[in-house]
Each structure stands twice: as structure tokens, then as C-alpha cells.
C-alpha positions in Angstrom: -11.7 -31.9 8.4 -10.5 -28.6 6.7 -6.7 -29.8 7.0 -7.9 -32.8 5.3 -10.1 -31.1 2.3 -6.9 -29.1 2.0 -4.7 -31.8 1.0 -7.5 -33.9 -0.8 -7.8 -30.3 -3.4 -3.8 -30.4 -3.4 -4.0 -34.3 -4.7 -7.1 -33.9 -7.1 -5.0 -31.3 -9.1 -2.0 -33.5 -9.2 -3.9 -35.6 -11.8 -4.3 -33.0 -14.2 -1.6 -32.1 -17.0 1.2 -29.0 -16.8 -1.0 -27.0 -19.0 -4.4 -26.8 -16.6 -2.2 -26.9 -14.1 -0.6 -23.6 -14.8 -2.8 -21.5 -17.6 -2.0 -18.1 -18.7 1.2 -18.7 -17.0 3.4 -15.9 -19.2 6.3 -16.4 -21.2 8.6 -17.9 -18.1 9.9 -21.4 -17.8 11.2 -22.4 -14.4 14.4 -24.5 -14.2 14.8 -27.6 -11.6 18.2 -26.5 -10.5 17.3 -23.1 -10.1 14.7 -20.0 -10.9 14.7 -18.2 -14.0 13.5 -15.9 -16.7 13.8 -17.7 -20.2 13.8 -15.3 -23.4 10.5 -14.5 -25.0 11.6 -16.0 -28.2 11.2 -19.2 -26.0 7.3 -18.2 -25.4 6.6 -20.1 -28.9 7.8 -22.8 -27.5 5.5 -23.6 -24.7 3.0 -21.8 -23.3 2.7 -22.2 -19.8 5.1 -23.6 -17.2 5.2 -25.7 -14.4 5.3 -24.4 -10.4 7.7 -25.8 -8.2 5.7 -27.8 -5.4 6.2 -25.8 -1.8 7.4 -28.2 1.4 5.2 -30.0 3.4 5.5 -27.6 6.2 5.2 -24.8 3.9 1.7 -26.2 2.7 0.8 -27.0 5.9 1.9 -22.9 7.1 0.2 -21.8 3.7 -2.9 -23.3 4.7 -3.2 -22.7 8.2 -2.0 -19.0 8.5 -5.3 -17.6 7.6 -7.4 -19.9 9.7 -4.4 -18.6 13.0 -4.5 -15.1 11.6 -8.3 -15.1 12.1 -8.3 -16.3 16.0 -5.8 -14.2 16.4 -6.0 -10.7 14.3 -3.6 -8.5 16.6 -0.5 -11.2 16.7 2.7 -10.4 14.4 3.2 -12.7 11.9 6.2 -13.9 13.7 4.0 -15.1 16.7 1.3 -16.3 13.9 3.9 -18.5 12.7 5.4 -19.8 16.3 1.7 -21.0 16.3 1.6 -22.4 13.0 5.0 -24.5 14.1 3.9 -26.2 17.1 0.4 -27.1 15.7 2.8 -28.9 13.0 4.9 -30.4 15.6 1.9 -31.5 17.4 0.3 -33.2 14.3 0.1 -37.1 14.0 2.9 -38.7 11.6 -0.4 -39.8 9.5 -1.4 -36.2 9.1 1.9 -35.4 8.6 2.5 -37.8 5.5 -0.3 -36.9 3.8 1.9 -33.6 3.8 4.8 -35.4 3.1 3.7 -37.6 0.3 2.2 -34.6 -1.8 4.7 -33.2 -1.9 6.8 -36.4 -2.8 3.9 -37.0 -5.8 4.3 -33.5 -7.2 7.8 -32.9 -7.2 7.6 -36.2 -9.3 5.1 -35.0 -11.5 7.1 -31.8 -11.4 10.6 -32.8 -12.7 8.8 -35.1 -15.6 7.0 -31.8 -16.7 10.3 -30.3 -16.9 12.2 -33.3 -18.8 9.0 -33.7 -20.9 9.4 -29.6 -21.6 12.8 -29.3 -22.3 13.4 -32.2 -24.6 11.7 -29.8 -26.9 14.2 -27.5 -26.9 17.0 -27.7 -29.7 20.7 -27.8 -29.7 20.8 -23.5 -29.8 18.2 -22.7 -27.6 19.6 -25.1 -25.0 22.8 -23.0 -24.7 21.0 -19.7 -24.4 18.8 -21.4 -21.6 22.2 -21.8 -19.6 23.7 -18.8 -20.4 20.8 -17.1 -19.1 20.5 -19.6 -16.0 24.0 -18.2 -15.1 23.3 -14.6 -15.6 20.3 -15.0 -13.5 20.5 -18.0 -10.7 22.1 -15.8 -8.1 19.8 -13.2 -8.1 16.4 -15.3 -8.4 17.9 -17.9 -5.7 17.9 -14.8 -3.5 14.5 -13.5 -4.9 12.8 -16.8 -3.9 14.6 -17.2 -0.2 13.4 -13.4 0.6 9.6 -14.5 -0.7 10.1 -17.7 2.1 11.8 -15.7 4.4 8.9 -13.2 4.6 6.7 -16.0 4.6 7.9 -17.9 7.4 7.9 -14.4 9.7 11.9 -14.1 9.7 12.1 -11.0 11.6 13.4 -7.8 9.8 16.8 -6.6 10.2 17.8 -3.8 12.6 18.4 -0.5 11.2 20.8 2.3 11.4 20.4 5.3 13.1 21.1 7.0 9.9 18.3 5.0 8.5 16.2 5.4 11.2 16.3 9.3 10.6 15.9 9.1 6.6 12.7 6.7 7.1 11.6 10.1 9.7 12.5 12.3 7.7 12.2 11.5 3.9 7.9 12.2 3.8 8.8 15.6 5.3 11.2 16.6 2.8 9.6 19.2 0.6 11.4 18.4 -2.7 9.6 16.5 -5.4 11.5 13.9 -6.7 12.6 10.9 -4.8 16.4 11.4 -5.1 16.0 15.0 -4.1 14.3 14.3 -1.1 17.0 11.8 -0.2 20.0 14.6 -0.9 18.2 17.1 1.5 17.8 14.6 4.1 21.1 13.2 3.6 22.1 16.9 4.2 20.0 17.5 6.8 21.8 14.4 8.6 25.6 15.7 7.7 24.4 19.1 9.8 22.8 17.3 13.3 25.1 18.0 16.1 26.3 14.9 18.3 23.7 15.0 20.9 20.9 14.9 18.2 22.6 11.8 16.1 22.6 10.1 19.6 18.9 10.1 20.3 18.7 8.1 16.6 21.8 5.8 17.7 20.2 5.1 20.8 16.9 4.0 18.6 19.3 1.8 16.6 20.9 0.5 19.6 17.0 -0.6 20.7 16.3 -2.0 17.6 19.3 -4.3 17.4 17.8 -5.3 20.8 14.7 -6.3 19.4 15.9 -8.1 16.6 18.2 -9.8 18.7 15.4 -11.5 20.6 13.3 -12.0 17.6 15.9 -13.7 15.2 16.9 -15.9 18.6 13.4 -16.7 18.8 12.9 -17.3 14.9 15.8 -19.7 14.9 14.4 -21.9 17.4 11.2 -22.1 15.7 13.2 -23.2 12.4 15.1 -25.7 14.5 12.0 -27.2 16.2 10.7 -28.0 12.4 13.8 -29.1 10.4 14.7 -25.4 9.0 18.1 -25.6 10.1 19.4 -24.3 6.6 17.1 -21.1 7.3 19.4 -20.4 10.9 22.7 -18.4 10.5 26.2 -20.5 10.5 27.1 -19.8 14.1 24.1 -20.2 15.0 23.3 -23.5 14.1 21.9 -25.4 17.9 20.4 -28.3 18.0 17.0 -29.5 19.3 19.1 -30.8 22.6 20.4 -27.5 23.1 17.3 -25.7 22.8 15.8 -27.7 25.9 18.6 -27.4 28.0 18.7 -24.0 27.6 
């Protein structure tokens, strides 16, 4: 019944216009191509803007990650969301459109909001909207696949040794200001002899062992629900390969 309410409260708002939809939304217009910051002389122009509607899995993990987190309140977020992916695999296909097909209705509703919004514009402030969509696509493309990323429990990168040391190290470091802190222990690294490096590179080397597991782990998960654009290049199995692995 609460997955159902869910998606009922995620229809009812469909109904209502861009404006209730998104109030005291800022001066920021987002583009259908891609995720940008318009100028603030554009703020007279409209007052609010439009969200882009998440995935069907996405609502489905948005929505069931604190009910999961709850049952289980020592898991990692990576197992929270192993649990989240085979409770959606395990879901009906009629439970599974009614994910499906709001997200279908408000991507509509969506991109007419958009149309509607920039068939306002005129002929100048059109060509300052795509200059600043190509000053700033790359970088809010990457902004928005971090915010998923973290969402969906990707695990996090290993680190250096010399990183592992500076993240040791830095609080310790008497100096007051953020960058001097950062030269001392970057000194402080330059004088360690080879045998004290190697307890750090042997931390590192235990690290890229644990995200080696994870990320396998992660990327199966992503497989299992139709991520595949989430798993790296040579990495890209199949569900066939997972199961006769």
C-alpha cells in the first residue's frame, strides 16, 4: 500500500501547472538537452522552472531507501541499494508500469513546460541561452551523474597512499590555513623514508582491493536493472554472463 500512495502523490502532482509545481524555484532554467545555469537577467522572464522527472527505478530507489535504511540501520548504502534492486526486480510488471508510465506522463508534461517556456524567449536571449549551455553542459552533465552516482551507492574510488597519508595527517597539522596545512604535510610526505611510505602503499594496495570487489559487485547490480550506461566500457557483461559466472 505505501508503494502504491507513493506513486498515486507522484500522479496527483502531475495535474498541476509548472509554477505550483516548482515555487520559489530561483533564477535557474533547466534545458532538455542538458543542465544549466541561465543568466539572472533571464529571472524576469519566468520565475520558476521545471524539474526533470527521475527514472522509474530511481523513484522506485528514492522511495524505498528510507523504508530499507530503517530495517536495516548498520548496512552501507551500497548493500541498501543491492536490496533496493532486487525488490525492483522482484516487483510485478503492473507495479512496475505504474513506475514506468509516470514517468512517461511527466517527462511529457516536462518537455511541453520547456517548449511552452522557451517560446518566450526572443531572438538575443536565445543565443546567450546556447552560449551559456556550451560553456556549461560538460561540467553540469558531470555534476548530475556524480549526484546519481552517490545515489545509487557507486562505490568510492581507491585512494593513493599519498592520499591516504594527507587525509591522516592534514587535522594534525598545526598551521591555520588550509593550504598551509597541505604544504607541511606535503613536506612531511617528501621526508618519510621507504619503509614508512610502504605501510601507506600497502593501505592503498588494500583499498584498491576493496574497491575492486565493490565496483564488480555495483556493476552487476546496474546490469541486473538496465544501468548498463552506469558500468565502465570493458566492463560491459551481460545478464547471461552474470549467471554463468
Amino acid at each position: 500500500m505505501a508503494l502504491l500512495r507513493g506513486v498515486w502523490g507522484a500522479l496527483r502532482s502531475l495535474g498541476r501547472s509548472g509554477a505550483e509545481l516548482c515555487a520559489g524555484c530561483g533564477n535557474r532554467l533547466r534545458s532538455p538537452f542538458s543542465f544549466v545555469y541561465i543568466p539572472k537577467w533571464f529571472s524576469s522572464t519566468m520565475s520558476c522552472y521545471p524539474k526533470k522527472p527521475m527514472t522509474s527505478f530511481l523513484r522506485f530507489s528514492k522511495e524505498q531507501l528510507p523504508v530499507v535504511r530503517a530495517r536495516n540501520p548498520d548496512a552501507k548504502i551500497s548493500e541498501l541499494i543491492k536490496r533496493i534492486s532486487e525488490q525492483w526486480r522482484e516487483l510485478p510488471d503492473s507495479e512496475k508500469k505504474i513506475y514506468e508510465d509516470a514517468y512517461k506522463v511527466e517527462w511529457q508534461a516536462y518537455k511541453e513546460e520547456i517548449d511552452r517556456i522557451q517560446k518566450q524567449l526572443t531572438p538575443n536571449q536565445m543565443i546567450s541561452l546556447e552560449k551559456e549551455i556550451l560553456q556549461r553542459r560538460l561540467k553540469k552533465k558531470a555534476l548530475i551523474r556524480k549526484r546519481e552516482l552517490t545515489m545509487l551507492g557507486k562505490p568510492k574510488r581507491p585512494r593513493s597512499a599519498y592520499n591516504i597519508f594527507v587525509s591522516e595527517r592534514f587535522q594534525e597539522a598545526k598551521d591555520t590555513s588550509s593550504q598551509a596545512k597541505l604544504k607541511s604535510v606535503n613536506e612531511s610526505w617528501k621526508n618519510l623514508s621507504i619503509s614508512q611510505k610502504q605501510v601507506y602503499i600497502q593501505l592503498a594496495n588494500d583499498d584498491k582491493i576493496r574497491y575492486e570487489n565493490e565496483i564488480k559487485s555495483w556493476e552487476e547490480q546496474m546490469i541486473e536493472v538496465g544501468r548498463t550506461d552506469l558500468v565502465r566500457q570493458k566492463k560491459h557483461l551481460t545478464k547471461d554472463d552474470i549467471e554463468e559466472s
